[in-house]
N, C-alpha and C positions, 0 to 999 in steps of 0.2 A: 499240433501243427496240421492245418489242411493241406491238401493237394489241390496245386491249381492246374487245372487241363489247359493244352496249349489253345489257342482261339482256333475256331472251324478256320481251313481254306475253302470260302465257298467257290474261288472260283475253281478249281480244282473239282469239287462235286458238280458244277456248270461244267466241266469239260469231259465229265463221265457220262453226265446226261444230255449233251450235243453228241457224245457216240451212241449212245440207244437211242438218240432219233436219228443217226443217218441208217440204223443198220434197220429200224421198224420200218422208216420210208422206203428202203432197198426191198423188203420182205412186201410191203403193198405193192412194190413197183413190177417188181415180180410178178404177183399172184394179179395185179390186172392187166398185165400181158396178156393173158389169158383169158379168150372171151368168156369163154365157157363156165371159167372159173369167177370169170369179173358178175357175168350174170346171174348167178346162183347164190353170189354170198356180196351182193351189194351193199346189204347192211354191215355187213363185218368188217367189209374193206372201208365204209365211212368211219367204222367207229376205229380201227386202225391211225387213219388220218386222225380221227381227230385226239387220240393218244399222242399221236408226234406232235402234233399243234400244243397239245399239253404242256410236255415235255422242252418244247423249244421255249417257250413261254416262260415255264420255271425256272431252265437254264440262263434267259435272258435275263431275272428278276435276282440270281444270285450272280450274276457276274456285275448288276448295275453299282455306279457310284450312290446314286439316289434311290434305293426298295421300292418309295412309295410311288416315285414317280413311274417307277419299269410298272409297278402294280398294274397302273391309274393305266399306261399303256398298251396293257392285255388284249388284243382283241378278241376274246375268248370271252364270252360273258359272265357264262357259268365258271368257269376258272377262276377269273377277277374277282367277283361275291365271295368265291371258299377262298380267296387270301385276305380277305378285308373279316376282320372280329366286329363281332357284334358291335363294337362301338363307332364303324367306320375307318376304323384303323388297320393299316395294315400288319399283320403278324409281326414280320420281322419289325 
């Protein structure tokens, strides 16, 4: 006899990963408050954003009705391409 595991809630893992992007965007929003700070680590606080854009992105792809269609609307470039399999398809 197998054991069947119950099906993923993805929206539930979507709503764990819309709290670590409010709380990364809170943490960038912070740290560019701060000129001094905004000045010094420009690149970090982009690559910050662009971890939440990530993030909000993937949350929007597991809460969709349609996978391929949330995919296809990534405005993330490089994101879209690593969810799409070598064959054009999307993962899920």
């Amino acid at each position: 006899m197998s054991f069947m595991s119950p099906p993923l809630d993805l929206t539930r893992i979507a709503d764990a990963l819309d709290s670590l992007h409010v709380e990364i965007e809170d943490i960038g929003g912070a740290l560019c408050s701060d000129m001094k700070i905004a000045a010094a680590l420009m690149e970090e606080l982009q690559s910050i954003d662009r971890i939440a854009q990530h993030i909000r992105s993937i949350a929007s792809v597991l809460r969709a009705d349609d996978h391929h269609e949330a995919i296809a609307a990534i405005g993330v470039e490089d994101l879209r391409q690593r969810l799409i399999s070598d064959q054009g398809h999307p993962l899920l």
